[in-house]
C-alpha positions in Angstrom: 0.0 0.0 0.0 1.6 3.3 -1.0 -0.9 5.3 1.8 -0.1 9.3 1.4 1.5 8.6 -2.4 -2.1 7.5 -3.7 -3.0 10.8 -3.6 -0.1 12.1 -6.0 0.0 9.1 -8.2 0.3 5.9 -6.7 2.8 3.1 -6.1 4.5 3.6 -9.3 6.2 7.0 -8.6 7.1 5.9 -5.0 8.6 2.9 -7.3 10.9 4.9 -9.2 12.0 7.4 -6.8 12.8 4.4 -4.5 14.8 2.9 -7.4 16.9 5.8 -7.2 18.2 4.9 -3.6 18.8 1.5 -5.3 21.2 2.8 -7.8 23.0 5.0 -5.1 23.6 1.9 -3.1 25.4 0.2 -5.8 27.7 2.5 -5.5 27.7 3.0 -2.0 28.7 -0.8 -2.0 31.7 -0.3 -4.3 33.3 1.9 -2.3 36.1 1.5 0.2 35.2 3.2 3.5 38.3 5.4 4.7 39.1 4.9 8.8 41.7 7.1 8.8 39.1 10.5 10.3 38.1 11.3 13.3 34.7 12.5 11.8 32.8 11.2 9.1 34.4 9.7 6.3 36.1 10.3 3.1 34.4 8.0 1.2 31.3 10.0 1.3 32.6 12.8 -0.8 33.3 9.9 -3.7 30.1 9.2 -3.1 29.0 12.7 -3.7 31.0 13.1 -6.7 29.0 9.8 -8.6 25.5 11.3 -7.4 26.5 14.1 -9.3 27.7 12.6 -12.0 25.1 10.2 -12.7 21.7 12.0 -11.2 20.9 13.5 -14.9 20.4 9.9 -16.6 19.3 8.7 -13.3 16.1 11.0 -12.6 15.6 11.0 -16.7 15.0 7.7 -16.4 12.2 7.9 -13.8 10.6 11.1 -15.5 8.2 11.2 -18.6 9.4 11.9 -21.8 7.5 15.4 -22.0 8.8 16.3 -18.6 12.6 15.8 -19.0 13.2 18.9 -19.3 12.2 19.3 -15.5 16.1 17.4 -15.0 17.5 20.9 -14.8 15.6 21.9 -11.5 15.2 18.5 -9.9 18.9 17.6 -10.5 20.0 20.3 -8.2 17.6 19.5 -5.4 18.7 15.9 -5.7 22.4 16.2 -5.6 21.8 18.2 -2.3 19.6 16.1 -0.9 22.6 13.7 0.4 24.9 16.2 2.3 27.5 19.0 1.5 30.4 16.4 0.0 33.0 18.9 0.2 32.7 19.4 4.2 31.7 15.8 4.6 28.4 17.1 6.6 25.0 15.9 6.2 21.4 17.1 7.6 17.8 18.8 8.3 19.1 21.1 5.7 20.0 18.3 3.1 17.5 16.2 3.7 14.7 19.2 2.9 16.2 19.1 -0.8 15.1 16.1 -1.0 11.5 17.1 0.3 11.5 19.6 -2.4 12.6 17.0 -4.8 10.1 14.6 -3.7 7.7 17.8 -3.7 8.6 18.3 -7.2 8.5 15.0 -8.6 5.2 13.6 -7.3 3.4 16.9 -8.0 5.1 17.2 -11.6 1.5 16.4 -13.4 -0.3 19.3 -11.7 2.2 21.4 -13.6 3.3 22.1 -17.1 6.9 21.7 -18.4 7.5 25.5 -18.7 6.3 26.2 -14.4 9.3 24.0 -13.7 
């Protein structure tokens, strides 16, 4: 039962957002942790850097063909949603990107292309 997401769509969005944190642990599973810190950990700005890299073709992927050109707006709110990879810091902060991503993506229908 998808509860809440009914209203905005169903199971099948909640599907293909989840699928994203699916892809992001693929990657989190092929790479090396880094012990050597006293806080946090190194490995999370590699991390960072393939989010970023990879988050166009990823949320593509999920989006309807007339609405990829919404990428531009929810790429950015996505690739923040996971913490600041330069300081290695992660939070309330980061984790309302994705909100607004979420926000964005389940609501995309009640919009056109060009509101985005």
């Amino acid at each position: 039962s998808c509860g809440f997401f009914a209203v905005f769509g169903g199971c099948e969005r909640m599907e293909s957002v989840a699928s994203l944190f699916k892809l992001i642990r693929e990657d989190i599973d092929q790479i090396p942790l880094e012990n050597d810190q006293r806080f946090g950990n190194k490995a999370f700005r590699v991390l960072g850097e393939r989010i970023v890299e990879k988050s166009e073709k990823w949320i593509k992927g999920i989006l309807p063909d007339d609405l990829k050109g919404a990428v531009v707006e929810l790429k950015s709110y996505f690739d923040e949603s996971f913490g600041s990879y330069i300081r290695v810091d992660y939070g309330t902060g980061h984790e309302f990107n994705f909100l607004v991503f979420s926000c964005c993506f389940f609501l995309k229908e009640q919009n056109t292309t060009n509101e985005y």
